[in-house]
LOGU-640943 format. One line per 3 residues: number of its first residue (from 0); their letters; for each residue x, y, z of C-alpha. Coordinates in Angstrom, 2 decimals. Layout:
N
NUM) a) X/Y/Z | ...
//
This chain:
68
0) xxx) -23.18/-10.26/-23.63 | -20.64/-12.74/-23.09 | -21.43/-14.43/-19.30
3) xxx) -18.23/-16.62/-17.99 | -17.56/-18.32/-14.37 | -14.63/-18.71/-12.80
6) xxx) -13.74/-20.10/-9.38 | -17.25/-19.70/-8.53 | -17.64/-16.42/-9.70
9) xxx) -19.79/-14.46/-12.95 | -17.64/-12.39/-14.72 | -19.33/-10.39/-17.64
12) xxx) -16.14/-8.21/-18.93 | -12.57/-8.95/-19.80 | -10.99/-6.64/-17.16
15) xxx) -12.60/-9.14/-14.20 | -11.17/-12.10/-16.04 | -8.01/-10.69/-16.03
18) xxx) -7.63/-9.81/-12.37 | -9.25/-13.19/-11.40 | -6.67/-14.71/-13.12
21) xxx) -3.92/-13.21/-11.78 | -5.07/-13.35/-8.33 | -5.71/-17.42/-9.19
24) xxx) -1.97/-17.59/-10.42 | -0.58/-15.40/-8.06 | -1.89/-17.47/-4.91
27) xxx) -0.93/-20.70/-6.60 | 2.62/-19.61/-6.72 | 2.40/-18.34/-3.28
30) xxx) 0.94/-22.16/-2.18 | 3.76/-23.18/-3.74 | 6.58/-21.13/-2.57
33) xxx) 5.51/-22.02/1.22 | 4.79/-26.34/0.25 | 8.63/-26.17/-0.57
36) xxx) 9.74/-24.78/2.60 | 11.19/-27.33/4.82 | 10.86/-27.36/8.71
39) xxx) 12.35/-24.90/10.18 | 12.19/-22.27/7.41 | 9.69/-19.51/7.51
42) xxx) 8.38/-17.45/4.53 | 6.74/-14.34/3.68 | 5.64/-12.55/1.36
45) xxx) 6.62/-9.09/1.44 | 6.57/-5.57/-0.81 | 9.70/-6.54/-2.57
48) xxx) 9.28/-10.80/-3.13 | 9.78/-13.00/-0.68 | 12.02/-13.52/2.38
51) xxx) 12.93/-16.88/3.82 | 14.57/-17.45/7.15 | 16.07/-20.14/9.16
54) xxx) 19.12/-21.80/8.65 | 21.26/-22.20/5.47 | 21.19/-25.64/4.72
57) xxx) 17.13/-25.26/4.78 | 17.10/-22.64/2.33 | 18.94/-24.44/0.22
60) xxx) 17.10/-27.68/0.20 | 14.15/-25.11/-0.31 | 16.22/-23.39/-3.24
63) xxx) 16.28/-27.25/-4.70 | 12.54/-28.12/-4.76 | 11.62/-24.68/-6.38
66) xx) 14.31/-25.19/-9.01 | 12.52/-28.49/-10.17
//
């Protein structure tokens, strides 16, 4: 029996690492998505991606730091 942590936890099959790992990488690209949001632009995370509002200029400075 194979016995592996990860971010504090034991996982003992392959089916836990895989869904820790996903969750790890999916909240590091949500942490991020929102550190390149400038002032004045809010985003969420919704069904579909995610939605950022404010004003254009923002959003596209935003657009600019994710494209890096």
């Amino acid at each position: 029996m194979m016995k592996l942590t990860f971010n504090g936890k034991n996982l003992t099959s392959p089916g836990q690492l895989s869904r820790e790992l996903e969750k790890s990488v999916l909240a590091a690209v949500d942490r991020q998505i929102k550190a390149a949001a400038p002032a004045g632009v809010k985003v969420k995370r919704t069904s579909q991606g995610y939605v950022a509002e404010g004003d254009a200029a923002s959003i596209q400075k935003m657009a600019k730091r994710l494209g890096k």
